[in-house]
Steps between C-alpha positions, in 0.01 A plus 500: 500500500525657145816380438475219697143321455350280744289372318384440136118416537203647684153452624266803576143325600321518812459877542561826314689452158566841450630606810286617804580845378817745615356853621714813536692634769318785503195269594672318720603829689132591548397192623792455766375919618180398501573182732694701718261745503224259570727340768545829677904460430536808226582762766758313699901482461609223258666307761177489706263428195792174412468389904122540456470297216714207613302488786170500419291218376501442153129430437462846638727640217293251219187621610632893314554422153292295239616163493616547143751738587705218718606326186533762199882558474650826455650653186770655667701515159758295617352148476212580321578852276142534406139402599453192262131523421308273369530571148780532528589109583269425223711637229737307307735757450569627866740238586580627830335121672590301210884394558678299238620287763152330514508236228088400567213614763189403619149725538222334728204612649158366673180532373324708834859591627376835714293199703686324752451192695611653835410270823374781721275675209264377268573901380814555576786411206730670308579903575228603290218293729614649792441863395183377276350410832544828727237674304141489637363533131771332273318572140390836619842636590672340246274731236491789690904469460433411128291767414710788663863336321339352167315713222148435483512313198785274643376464841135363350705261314726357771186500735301332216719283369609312819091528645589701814165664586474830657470372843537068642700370785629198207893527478499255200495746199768762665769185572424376169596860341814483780568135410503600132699823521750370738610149429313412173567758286873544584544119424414516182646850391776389681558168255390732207801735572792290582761506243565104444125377486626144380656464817217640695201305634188584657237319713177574649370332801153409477448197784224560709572563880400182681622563872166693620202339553252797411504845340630741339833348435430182464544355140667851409863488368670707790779702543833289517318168437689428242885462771219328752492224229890482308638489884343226590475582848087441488493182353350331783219771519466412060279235345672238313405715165663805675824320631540399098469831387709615777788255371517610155498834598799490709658257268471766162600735772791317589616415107441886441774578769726248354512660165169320347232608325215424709238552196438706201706839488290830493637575163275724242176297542519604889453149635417454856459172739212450587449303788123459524255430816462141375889464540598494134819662360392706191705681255277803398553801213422821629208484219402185612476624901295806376220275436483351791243671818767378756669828407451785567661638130209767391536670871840528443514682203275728669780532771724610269301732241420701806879495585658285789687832697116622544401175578753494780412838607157375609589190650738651700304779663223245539775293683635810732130668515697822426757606214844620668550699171211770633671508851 
């Protein structure tokens, strides 16, 4: 494909823009033992552990490891040599995801992406919902896990600085801090660090979910709203306002695949699209979106004066309820 491109333009919106991140083989290792372990398969002959597994229902063999594990890819040094961490995608000189073959890209996010308007949940969304809600005492365990991974001066200021309390059973400041860390944040060091930032362009999804009737999610931004709307496959569930919106998304979409500039280039000033909960298309500075209380901006830095790799540390364990690195 590196000699050969298939393509010359891409979009990364609508979930993690720095990767949903790569862990070792060595991790990967220990959490296959600990399945088979779990599973009561690490004592028998290889042959009987592979009929075992084919055989037995696979919502018996989901039930072992944390969700998260299903989707983090393994650096096995032959497609990926390395673990990519997040800093590492955030720096405009590792150019190991930045091909020249890619004359332009796009960054997008949604406002409240960790919420999710899931038919069969008012709680249940993206990944980071589902593990939010196993724990009996969400802001109490998610300090505990702070406290014992964080210094004390850095833990009081994550815990202070997004409001989580010592003890409440009210998800909304820990998938605001996962919202922020995983999907926010990357989108905009992301933009910041790719090589050609006049052909690079950024959005941020701010449009109000409008297909529940009550709360918590309705009127919040919500993960992968933004597709629900530039498909067009909800338009008949979309006021007349919406369907308009809708439109000109997938039309500056559309020109954007075709070679187009579908608005104002990142360039030095950091501009971003806008596109607001009233439906307006807004061209933004960075400066100019740091004023603004729909953002979340001085969190953020917080997020990363603390350090994002200790960030993740936290969140993950949270996530898992144990840290494979102590088993």
């Amino acid at each position: 494909m590196l000699q050969e491109p298939r393509f010359t333009r891409a979009i990364m919106q609508s979930g993690q823009a720095h990767l949903i991140g790569p862990k070792t083989i060595e991790f990967h290792e220990k959490m296959y033992a600990m399945v088979l372990e779990t599973l009561n398969l690490d004592k028998v002959s290889k042959s009987a552990r592979a009929e075992e597994l084919r055989t037995m229902p696979i919502d018996k063999i989901m039930a072992v490891p944390p969700p998260e594990v299903m989707y983090q890819p393994c650096a096995d040094g032959v497609l990926w040599k390395e673990i990519p961490y997040w800093d590492k995608l955030a720096d405009p000189t590792w150019m190991v995801d930045k091909p020249d073959f890619l004359e332009a890209v796009m960054f997008g996010d949604c406002k409240d992406d960790v919420s999710h308007p899931s038919k069969r949940s008012y709680q249940q969304g993206s990944i980071d919902l589902l593990f939010i809600d196993t724990h009996e005492d969400p802001c109490g365990d998610f300090t505990k896990v702070a406290n014992k991974y964080l210094s004390e001066k850095d833990a009081k200021h994550l815990l202070s600085t997004y409001d989580i309390p010592a003890s409440s059973k009210d998800t909304t400041p820990i998938w605001q801090l996962c919202s922020d860390y995983a999907y926010n944040l990357p989108v905009i060091r992301a933009a910041a660090a790719w090589p050609r930032p006049d052909k690079t362009f950024v959005y941020h999804f701010e449009r109000g979910n409008t297909f529940r009737d009550d709360p918590p999610l309705r009127g919040l931004c919500t993960h992968m709203l933004d597709a629900s709307f530039h498909f067009l496959n909800l338009n008949h569930s979309l006021s007349a306002a919406d369907q308009k919106l809708a439109t000109e998304m997938a039309e500056r979409w559309i020109a954007f695949a075709n070679g187009e500039d579908p608005w104002t280039p990142h360039g030095k000033a950091k501009n971003s699209m806008c596109i607001t909960d009233d439906g307006e298309f807004i061209v933004r500075t960075e400066a100019e979106d740091r004023k603004r209380g729909e953002r979340r901006w001085s969190k953020w830095d917080i997020v990363l004066d603390i350090g994002v790799e200790k960030i993740w540390k936290i969140i993950s364990v949270y996530h898992a309820k144990f840290d494979m690195d102590e088993r």
